[in-house]
mmCIF file of the N, C-alpha and C atoms, coordinates in Angstrom:
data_MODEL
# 
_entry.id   MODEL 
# 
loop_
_atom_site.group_PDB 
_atom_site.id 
_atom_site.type_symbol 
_atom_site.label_atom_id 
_atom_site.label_alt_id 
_atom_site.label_comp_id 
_atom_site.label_asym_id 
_atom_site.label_entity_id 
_atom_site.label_seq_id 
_atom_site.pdbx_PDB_ins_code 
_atom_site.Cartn_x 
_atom_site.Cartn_y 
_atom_site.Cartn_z 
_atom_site.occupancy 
_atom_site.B_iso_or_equiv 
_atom_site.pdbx_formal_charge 
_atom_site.auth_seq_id 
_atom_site.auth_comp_id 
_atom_site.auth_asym_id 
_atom_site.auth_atom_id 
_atom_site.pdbx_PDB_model_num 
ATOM 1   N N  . UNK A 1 1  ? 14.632  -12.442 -21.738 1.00 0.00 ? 1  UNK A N  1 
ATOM 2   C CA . UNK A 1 1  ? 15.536  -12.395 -20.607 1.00 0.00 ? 1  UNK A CA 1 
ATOM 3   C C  . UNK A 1 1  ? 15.273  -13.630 -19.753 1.00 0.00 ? 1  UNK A C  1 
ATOM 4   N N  . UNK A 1 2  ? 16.234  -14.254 -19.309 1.00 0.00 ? 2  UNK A N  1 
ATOM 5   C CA . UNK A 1 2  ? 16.430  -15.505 -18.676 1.00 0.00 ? 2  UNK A CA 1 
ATOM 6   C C  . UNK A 1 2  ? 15.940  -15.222 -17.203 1.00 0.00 ? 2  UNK A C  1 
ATOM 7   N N  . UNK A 1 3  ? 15.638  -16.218 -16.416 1.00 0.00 ? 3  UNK A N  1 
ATOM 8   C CA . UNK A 1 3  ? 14.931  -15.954 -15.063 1.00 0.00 ? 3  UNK A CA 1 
ATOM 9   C C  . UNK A 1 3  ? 15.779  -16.707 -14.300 1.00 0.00 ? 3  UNK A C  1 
ATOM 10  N N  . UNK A 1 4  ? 16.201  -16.106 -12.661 1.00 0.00 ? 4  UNK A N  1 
ATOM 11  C CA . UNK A 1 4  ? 17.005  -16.322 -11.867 1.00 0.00 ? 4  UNK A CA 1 
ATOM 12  C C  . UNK A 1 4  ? 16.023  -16.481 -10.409 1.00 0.00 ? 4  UNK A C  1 
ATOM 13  N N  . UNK A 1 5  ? 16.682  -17.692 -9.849  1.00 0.00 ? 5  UNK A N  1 
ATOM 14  C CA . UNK A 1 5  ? 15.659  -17.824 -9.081  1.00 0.00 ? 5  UNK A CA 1 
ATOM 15  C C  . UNK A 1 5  ? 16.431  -17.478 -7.305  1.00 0.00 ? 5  UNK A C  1 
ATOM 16  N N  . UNK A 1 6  ? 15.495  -16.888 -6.621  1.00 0.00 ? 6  UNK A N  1 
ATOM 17  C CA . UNK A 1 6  ? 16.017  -16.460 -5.385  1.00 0.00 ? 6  UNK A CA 1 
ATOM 18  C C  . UNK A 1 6  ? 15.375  -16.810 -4.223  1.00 0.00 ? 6  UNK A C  1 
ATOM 19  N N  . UNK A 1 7  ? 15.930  -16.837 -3.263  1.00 0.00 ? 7  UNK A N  1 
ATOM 20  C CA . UNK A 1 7  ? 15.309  -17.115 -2.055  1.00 0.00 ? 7  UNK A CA 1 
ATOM 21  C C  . UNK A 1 7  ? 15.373  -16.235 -0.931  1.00 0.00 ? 7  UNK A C  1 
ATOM 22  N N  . UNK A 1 8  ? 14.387  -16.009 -0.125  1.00 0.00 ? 8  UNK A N  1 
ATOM 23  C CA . UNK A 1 8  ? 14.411  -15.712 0.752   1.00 0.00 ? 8  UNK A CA 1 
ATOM 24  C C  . UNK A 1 8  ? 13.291  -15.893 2.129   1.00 0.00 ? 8  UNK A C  1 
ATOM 25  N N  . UNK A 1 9  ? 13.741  -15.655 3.232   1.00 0.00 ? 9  UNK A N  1 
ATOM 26  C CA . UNK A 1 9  ? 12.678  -16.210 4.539   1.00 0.00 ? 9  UNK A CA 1 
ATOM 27  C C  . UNK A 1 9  ? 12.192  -14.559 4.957   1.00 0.00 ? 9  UNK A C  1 
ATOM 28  N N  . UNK A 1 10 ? 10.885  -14.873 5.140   1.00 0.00 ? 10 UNK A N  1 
ATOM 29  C CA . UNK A 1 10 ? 9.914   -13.818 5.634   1.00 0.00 ? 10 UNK A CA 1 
ATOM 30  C C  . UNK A 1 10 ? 9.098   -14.584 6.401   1.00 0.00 ? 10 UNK A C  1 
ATOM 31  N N  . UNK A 1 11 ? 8.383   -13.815 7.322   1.00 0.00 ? 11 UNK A N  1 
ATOM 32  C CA . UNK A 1 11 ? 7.344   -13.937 8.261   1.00 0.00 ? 11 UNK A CA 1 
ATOM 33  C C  . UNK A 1 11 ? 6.207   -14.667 7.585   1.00 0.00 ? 11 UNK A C  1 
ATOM 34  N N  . UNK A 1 12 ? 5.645   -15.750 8.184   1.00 0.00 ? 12 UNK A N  1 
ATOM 35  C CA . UNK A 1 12 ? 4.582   -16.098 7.472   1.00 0.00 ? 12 UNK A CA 1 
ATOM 36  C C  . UNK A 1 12 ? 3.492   -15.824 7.204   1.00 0.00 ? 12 UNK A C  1 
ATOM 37  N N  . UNK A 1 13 ? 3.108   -14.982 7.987   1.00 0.00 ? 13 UNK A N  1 
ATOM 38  C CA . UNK A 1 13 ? 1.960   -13.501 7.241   1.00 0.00 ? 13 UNK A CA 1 
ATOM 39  C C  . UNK A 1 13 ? 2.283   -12.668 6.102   1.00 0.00 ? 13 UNK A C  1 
ATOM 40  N N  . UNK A 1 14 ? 3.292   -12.527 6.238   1.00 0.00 ? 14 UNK A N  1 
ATOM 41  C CA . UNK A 1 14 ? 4.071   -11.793 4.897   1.00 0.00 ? 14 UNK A CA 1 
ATOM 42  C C  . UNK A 1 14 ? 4.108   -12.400 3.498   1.00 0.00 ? 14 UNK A C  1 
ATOM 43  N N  . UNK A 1 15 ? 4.267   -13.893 4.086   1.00 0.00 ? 15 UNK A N  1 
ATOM 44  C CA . UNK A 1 15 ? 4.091   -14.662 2.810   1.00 0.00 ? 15 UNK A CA 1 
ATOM 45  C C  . UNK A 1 15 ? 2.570   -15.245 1.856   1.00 0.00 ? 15 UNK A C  1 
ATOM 46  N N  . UNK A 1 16 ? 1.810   -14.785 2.957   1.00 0.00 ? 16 UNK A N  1 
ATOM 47  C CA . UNK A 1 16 ? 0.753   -15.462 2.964   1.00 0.00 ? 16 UNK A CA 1 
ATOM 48  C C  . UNK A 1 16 ? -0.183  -13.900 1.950   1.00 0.00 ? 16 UNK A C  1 
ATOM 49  N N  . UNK A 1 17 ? 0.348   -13.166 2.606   1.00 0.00 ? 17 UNK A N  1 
ATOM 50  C CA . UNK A 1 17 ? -0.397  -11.368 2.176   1.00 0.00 ? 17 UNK A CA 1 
ATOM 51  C C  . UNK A 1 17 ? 0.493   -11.199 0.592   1.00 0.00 ? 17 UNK A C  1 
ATOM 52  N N  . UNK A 1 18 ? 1.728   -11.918 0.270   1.00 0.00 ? 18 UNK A N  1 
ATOM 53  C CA . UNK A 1 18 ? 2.558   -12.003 -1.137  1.00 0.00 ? 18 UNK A CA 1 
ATOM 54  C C  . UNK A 1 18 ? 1.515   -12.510 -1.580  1.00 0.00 ? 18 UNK A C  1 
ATOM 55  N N  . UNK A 1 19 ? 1.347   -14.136 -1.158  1.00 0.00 ? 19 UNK A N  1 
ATOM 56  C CA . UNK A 1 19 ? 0.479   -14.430 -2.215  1.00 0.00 ? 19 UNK A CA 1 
ATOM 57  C C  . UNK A 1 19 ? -1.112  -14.021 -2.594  1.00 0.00 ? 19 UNK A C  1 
ATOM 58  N N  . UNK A 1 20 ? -1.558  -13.932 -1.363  1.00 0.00 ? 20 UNK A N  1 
ATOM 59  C CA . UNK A 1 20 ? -3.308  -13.706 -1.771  1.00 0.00 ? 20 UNK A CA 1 
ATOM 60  C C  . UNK A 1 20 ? -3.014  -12.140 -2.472  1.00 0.00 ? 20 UNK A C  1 
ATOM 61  N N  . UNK A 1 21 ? -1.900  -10.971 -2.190  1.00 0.00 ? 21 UNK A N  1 
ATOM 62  C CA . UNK A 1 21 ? -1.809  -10.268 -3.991  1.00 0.00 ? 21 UNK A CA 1 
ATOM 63  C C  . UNK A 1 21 ? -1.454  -10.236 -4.258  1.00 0.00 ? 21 UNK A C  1 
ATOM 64  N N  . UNK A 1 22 ? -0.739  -11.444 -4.917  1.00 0.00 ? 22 UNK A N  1 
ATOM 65  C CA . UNK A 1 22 ? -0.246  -11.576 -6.485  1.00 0.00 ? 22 UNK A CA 1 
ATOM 66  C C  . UNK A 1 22 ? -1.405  -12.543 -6.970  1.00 0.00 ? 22 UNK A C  1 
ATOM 67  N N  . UNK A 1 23 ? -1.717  -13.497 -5.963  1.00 0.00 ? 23 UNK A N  1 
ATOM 68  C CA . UNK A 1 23 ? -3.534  -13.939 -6.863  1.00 0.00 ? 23 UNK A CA 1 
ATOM 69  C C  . UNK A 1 23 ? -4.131  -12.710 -6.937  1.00 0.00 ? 23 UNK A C  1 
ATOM 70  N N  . UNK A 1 24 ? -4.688  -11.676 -6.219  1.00 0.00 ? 24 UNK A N  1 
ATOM 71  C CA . UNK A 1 24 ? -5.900  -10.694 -6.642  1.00 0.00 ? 24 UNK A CA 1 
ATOM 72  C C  . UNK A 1 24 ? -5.085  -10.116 -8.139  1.00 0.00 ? 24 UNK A C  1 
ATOM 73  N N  . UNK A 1 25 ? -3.986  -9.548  -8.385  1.00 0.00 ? 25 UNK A N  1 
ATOM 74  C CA . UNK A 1 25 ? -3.552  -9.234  -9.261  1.00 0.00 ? 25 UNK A CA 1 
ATOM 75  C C  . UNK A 1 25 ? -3.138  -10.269 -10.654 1.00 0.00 ? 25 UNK A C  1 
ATOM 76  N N  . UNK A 1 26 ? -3.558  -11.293 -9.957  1.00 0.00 ? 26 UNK A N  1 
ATOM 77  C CA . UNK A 1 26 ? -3.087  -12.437 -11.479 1.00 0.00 ? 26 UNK A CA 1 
ATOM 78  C C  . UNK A 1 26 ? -1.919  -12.480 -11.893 1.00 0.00 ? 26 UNK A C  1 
ATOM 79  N N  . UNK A 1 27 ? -1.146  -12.202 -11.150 1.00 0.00 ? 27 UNK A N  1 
ATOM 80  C CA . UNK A 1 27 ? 0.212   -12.902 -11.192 1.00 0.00 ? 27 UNK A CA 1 
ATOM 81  C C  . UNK A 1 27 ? 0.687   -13.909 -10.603 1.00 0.00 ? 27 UNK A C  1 
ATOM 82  N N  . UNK A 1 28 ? 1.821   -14.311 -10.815 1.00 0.00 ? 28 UNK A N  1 
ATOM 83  C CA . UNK A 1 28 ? 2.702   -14.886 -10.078 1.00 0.00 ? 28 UNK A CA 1 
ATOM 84  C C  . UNK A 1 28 ? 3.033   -14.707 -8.495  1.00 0.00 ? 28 UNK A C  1 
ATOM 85  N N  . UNK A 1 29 ? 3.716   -15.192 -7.716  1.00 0.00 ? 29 UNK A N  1 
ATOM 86  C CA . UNK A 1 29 ? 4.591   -14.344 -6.656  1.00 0.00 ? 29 UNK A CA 1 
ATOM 87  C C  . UNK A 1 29 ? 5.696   -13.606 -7.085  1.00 0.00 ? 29 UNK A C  1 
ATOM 88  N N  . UNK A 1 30 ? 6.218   -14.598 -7.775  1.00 0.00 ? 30 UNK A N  1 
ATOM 89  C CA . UNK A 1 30 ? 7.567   -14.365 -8.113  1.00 0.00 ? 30 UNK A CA 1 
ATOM 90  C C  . UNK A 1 30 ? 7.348   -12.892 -9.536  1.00 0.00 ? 30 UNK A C  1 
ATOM 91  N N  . UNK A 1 31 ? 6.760   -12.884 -9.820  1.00 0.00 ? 31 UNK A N  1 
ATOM 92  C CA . UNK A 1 31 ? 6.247   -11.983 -11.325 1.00 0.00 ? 31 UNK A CA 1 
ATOM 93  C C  . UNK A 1 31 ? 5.592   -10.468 -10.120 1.00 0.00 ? 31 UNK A C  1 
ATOM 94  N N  . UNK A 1 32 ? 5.159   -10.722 -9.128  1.00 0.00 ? 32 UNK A N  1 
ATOM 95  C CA . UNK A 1 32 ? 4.386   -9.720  -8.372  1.00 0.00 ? 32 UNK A CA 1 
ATOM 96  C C  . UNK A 1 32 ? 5.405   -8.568  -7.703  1.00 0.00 ? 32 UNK A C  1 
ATOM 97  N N  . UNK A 1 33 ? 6.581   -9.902  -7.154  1.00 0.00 ? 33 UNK A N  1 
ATOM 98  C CA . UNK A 1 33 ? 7.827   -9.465  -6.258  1.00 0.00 ? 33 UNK A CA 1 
ATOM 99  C C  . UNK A 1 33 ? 8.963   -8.446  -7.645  1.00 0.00 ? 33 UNK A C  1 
ATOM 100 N N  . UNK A 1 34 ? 8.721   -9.083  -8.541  1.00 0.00 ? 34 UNK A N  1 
ATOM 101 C CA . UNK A 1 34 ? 9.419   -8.062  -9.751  1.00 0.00 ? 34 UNK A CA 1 
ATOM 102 C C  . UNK A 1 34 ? 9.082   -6.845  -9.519  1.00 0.00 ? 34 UNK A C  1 
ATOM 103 N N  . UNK A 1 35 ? 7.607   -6.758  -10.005 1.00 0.00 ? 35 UNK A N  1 
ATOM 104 C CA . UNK A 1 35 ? 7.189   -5.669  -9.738  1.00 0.00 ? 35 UNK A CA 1 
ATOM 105 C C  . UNK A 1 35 ? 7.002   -4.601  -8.722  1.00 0.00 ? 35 UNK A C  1 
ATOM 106 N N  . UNK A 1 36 ? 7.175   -5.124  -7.911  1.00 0.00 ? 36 UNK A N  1 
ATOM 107 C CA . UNK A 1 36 ? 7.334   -4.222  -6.649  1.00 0.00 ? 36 UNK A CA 1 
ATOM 108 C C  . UNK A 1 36 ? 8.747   -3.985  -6.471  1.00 0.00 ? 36 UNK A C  1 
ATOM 109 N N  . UNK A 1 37 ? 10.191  -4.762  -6.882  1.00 0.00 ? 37 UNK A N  1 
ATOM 110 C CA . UNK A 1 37 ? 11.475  -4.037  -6.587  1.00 0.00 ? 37 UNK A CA 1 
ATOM 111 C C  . UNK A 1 37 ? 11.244  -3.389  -8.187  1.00 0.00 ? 37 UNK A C  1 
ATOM 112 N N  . UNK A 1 38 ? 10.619  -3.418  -9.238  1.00 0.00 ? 38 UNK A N  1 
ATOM 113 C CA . UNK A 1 38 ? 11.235  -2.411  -10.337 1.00 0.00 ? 38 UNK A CA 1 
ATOM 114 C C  . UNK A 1 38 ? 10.585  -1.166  -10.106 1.00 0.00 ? 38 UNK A C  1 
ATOM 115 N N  . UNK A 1 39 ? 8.938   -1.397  -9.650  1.00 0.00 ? 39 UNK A N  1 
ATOM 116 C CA . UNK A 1 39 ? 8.562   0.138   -8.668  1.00 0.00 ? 39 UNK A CA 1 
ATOM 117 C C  . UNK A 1 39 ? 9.527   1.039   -8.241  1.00 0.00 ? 39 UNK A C  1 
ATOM 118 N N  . UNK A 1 40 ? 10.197  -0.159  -7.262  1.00 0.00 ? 40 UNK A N  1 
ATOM 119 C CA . UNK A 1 40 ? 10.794  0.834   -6.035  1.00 0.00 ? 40 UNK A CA 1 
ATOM 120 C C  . UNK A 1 40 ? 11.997  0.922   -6.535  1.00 0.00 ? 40 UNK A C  1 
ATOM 121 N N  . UNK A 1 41 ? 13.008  0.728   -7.725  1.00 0.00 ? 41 UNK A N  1 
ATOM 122 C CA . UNK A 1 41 ? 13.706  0.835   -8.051  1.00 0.00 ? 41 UNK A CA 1 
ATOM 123 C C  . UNK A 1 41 ? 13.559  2.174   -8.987  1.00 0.00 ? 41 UNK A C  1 
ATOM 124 N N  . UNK A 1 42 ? 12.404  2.374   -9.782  1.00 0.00 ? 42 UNK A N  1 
ATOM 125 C CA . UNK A 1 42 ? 12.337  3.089   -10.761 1.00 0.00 ? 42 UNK A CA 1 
ATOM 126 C C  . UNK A 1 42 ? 11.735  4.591   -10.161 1.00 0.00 ? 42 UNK A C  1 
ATOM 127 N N  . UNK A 1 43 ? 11.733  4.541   -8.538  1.00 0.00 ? 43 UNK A N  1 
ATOM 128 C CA . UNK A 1 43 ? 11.095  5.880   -7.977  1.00 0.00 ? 43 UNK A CA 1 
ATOM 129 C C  . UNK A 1 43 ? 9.780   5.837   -7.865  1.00 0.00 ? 43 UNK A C  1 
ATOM 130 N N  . UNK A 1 44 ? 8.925   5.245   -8.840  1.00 0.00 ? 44 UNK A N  1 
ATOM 131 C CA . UNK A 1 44 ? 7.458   5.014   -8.978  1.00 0.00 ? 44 UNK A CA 1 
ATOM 132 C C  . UNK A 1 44 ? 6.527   4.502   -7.374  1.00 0.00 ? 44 UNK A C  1 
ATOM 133 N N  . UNK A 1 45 ? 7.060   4.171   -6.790  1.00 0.00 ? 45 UNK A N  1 
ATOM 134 C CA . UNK A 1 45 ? 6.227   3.884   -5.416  1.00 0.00 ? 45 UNK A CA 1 
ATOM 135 C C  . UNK A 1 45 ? 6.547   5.342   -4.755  1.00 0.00 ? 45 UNK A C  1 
ATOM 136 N N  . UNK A 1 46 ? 7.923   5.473   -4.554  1.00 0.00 ? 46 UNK A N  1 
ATOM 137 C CA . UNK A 1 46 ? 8.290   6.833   -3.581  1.00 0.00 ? 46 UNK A CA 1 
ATOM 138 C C  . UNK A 1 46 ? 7.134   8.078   -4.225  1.00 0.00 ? 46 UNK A C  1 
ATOM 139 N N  . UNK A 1 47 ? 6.920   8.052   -5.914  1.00 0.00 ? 47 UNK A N  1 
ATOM 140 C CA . UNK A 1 47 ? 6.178   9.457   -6.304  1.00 0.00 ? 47 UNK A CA 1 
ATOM 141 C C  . UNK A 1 47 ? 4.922   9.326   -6.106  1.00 0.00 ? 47 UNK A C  1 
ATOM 142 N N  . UNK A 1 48 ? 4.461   7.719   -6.151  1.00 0.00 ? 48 UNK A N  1 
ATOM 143 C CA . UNK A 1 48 ? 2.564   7.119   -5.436  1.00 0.00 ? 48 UNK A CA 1 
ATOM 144 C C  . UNK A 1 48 ? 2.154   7.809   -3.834  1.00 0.00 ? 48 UNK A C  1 
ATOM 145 N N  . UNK A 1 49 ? 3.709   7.805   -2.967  1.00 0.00 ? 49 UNK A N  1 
ATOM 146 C CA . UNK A 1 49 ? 3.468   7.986   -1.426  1.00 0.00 ? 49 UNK A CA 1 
ATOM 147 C C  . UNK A 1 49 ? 3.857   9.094   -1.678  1.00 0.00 ? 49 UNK A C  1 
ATOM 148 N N  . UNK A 1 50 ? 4.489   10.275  -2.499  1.00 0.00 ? 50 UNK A N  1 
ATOM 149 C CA . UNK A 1 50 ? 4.356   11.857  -2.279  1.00 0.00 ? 50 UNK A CA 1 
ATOM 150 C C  . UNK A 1 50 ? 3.405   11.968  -2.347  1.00 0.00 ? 50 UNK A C  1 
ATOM 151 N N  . UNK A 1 51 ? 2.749   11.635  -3.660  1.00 0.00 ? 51 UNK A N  1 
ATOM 152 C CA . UNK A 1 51 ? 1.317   12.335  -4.489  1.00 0.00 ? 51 UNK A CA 1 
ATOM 153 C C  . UNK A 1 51 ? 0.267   12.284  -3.127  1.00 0.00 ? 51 UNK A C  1 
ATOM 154 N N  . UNK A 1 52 ? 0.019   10.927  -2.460  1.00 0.00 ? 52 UNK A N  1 
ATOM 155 C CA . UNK A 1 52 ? -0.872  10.536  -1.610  1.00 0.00 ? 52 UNK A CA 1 
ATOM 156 C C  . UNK A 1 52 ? -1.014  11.315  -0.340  1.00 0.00 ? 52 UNK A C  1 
ATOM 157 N N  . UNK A 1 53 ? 0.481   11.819  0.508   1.00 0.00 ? 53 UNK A N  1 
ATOM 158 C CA . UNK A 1 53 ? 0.755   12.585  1.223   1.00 0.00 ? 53 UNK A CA 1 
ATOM 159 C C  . UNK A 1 53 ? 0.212   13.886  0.553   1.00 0.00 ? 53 UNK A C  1 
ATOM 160 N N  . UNK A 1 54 ? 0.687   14.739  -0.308  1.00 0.00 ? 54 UNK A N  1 
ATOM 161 C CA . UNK A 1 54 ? 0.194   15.851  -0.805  1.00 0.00 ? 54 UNK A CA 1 
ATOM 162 C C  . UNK A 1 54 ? -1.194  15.994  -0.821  1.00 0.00 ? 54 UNK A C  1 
ATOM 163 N N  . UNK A 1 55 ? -1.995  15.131  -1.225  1.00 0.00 ? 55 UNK A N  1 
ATOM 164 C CA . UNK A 1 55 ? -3.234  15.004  -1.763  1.00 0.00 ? 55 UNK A CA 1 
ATOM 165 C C  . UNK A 1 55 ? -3.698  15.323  -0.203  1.00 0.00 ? 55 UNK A C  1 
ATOM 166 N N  . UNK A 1 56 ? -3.599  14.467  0.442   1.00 0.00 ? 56 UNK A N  1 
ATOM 167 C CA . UNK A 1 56 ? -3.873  14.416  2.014   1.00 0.00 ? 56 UNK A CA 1 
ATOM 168 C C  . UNK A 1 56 ? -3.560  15.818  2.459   1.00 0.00 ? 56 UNK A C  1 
ATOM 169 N N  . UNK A 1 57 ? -2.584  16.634  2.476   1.00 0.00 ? 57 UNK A N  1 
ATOM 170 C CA . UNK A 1 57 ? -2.447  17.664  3.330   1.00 0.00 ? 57 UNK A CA 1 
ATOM 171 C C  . UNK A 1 57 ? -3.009  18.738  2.622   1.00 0.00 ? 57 UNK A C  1 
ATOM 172 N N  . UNK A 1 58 ? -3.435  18.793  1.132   1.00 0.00 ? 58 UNK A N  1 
ATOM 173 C CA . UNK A 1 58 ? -3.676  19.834  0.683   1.00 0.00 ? 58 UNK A CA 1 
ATOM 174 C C  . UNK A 1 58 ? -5.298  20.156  1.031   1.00 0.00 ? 58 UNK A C  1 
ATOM 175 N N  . UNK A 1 59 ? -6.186  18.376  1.007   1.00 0.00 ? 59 UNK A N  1 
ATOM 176 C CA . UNK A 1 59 ? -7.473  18.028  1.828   1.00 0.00 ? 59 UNK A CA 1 
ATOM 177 C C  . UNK A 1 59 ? -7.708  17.622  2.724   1.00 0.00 ? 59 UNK A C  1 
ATOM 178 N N  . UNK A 1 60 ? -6.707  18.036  3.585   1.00 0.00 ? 60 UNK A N  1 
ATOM 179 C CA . UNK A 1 60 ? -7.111  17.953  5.390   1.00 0.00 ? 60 UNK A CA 1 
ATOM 180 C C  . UNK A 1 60 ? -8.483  18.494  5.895   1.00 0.00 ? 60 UNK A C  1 
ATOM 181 N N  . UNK A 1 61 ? -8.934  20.060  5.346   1.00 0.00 ? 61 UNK A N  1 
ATOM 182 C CA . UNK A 1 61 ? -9.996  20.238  5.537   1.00 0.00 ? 61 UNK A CA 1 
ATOM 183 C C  . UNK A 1 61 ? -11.261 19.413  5.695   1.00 0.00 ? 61 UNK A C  1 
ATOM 184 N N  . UNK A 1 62 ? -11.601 19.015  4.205   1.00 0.00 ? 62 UNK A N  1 
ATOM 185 C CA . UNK A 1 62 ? -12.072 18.070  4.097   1.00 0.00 ? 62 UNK A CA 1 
ATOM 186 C C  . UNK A 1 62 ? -12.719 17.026  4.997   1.00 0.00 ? 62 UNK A C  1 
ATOM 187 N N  . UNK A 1 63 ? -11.630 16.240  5.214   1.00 0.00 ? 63 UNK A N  1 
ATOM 188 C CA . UNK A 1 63 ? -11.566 14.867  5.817   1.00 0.00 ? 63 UNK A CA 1 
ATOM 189 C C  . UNK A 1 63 ? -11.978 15.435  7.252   1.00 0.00 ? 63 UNK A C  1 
ATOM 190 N N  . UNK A 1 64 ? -11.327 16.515  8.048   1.00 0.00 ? 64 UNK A N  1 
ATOM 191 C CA . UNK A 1 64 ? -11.661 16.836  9.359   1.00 0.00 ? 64 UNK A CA 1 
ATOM 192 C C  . UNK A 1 64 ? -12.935 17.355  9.461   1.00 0.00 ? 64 UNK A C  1 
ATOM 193 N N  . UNK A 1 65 ? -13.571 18.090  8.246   1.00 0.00 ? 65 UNK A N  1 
ATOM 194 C CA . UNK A 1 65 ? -15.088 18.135  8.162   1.00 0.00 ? 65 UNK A CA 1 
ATOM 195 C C  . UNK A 1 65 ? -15.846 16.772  7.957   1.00 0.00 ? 65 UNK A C  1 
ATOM 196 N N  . UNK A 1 66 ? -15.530 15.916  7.439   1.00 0.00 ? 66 UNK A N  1 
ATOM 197 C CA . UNK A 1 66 ? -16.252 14.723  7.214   1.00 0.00 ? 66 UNK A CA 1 
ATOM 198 C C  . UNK A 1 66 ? -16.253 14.204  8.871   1.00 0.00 ? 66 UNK A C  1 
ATOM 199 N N  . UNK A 1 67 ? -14.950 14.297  9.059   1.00 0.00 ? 67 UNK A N  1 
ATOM 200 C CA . UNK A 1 67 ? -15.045 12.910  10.352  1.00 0.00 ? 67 UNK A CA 1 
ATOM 201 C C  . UNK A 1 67 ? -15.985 13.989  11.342  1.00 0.00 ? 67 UNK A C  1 
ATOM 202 N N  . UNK A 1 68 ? -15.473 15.241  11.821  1.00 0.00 ? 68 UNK A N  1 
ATOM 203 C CA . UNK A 1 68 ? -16.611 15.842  12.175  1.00 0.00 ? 68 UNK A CA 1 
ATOM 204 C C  . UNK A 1 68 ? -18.202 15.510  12.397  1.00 0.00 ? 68 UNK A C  1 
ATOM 205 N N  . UNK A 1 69 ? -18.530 15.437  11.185  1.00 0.00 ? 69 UNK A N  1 
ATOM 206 C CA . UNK A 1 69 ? -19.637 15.503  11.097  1.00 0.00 ? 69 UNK A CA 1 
ATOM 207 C C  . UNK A 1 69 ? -20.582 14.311  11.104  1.00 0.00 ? 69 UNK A C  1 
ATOM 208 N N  . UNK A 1 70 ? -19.933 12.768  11.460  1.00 0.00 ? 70 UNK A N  1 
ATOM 209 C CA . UNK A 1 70 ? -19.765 11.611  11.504  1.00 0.00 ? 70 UNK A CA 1 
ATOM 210 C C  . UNK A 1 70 ? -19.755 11.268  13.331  1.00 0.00 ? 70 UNK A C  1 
ATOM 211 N N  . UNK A 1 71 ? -19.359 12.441  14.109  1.00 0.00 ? 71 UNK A N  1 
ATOM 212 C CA . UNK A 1 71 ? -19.089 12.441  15.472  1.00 0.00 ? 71 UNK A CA 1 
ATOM 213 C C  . UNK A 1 71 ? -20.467 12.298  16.425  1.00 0.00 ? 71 UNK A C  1 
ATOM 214 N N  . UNK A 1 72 ? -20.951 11.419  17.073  1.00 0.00 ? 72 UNK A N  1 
ATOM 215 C CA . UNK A 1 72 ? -22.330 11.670  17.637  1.00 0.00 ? 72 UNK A CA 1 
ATOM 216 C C  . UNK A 1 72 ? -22.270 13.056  18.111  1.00 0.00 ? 72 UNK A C  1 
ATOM 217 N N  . UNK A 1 73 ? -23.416 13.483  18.305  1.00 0.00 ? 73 UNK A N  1 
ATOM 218 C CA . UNK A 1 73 ? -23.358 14.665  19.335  1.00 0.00 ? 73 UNK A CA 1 
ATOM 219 C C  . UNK A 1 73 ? -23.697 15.050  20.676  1.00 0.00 ? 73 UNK A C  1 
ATOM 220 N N  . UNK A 1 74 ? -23.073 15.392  21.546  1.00 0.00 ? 74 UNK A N  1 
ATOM 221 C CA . UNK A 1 74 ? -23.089 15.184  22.706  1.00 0.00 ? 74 UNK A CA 1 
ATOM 222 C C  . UNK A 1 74 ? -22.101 13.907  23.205  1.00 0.00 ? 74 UNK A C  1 
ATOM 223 N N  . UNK A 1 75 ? -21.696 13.068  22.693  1.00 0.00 ? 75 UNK A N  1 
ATOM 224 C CA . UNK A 1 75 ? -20.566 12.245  22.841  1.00 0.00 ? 75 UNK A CA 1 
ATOM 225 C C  . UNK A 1 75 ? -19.396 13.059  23.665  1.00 0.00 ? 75 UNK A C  1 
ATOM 226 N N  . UNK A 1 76 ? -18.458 12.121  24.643  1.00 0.00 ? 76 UNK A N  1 
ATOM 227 C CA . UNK A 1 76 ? -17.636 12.619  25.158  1.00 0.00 ? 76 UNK A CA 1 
ATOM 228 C C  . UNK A 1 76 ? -16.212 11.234  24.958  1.00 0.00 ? 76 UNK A C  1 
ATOM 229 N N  . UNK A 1 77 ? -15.520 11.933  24.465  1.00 0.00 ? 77 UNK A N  1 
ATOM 230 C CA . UNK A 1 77 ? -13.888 11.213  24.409  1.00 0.00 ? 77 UNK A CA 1 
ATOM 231 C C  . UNK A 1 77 ? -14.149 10.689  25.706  1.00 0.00 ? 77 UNK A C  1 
ATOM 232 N N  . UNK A 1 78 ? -13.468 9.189   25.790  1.00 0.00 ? 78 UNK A N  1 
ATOM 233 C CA . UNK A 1 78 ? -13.049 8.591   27.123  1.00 0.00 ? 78 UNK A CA 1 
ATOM 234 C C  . UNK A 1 78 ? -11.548 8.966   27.603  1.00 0.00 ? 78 UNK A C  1 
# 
């Protein structure tokens, strides 16, 4: 399949956070940016952020026991 080239302007933090991951991932930009619209095209990101949400509410316990217990004691909220 032939490659089409596109443009567009983003924030230059934005561009800067494209590239340092698509280097950690060893890609391209342009090969990185594929992948993230065929993700989000193919549902595959939306079912990553259910699963993650679910996971989270089903181990709320958990996490509110951890941070808990992580809390000095005798500490007072400002």
């Amino acid at each position: 399949m032939g490659k089409t080239q596109l443009g567009a302007r983003v924030d230059a933090d934005v561009a800067e956070l494209a590239r340092k991951r698509a280097a950690d991932l060893g890609l391209s930009v342009g090969d990185y940016l594929a992948r993230l619209v065929q993700d989000d095209a193919s549902g595959l990101r939306a079912q990553a952020v259910d699963a993650a949400a679910r996971f989270l509410a089903e181990h709320q316990d958990v996490f509110d026991e951890a941070e808990d217990a992580q809390a000095p004691r005798g500490a007072h909220a400002a």
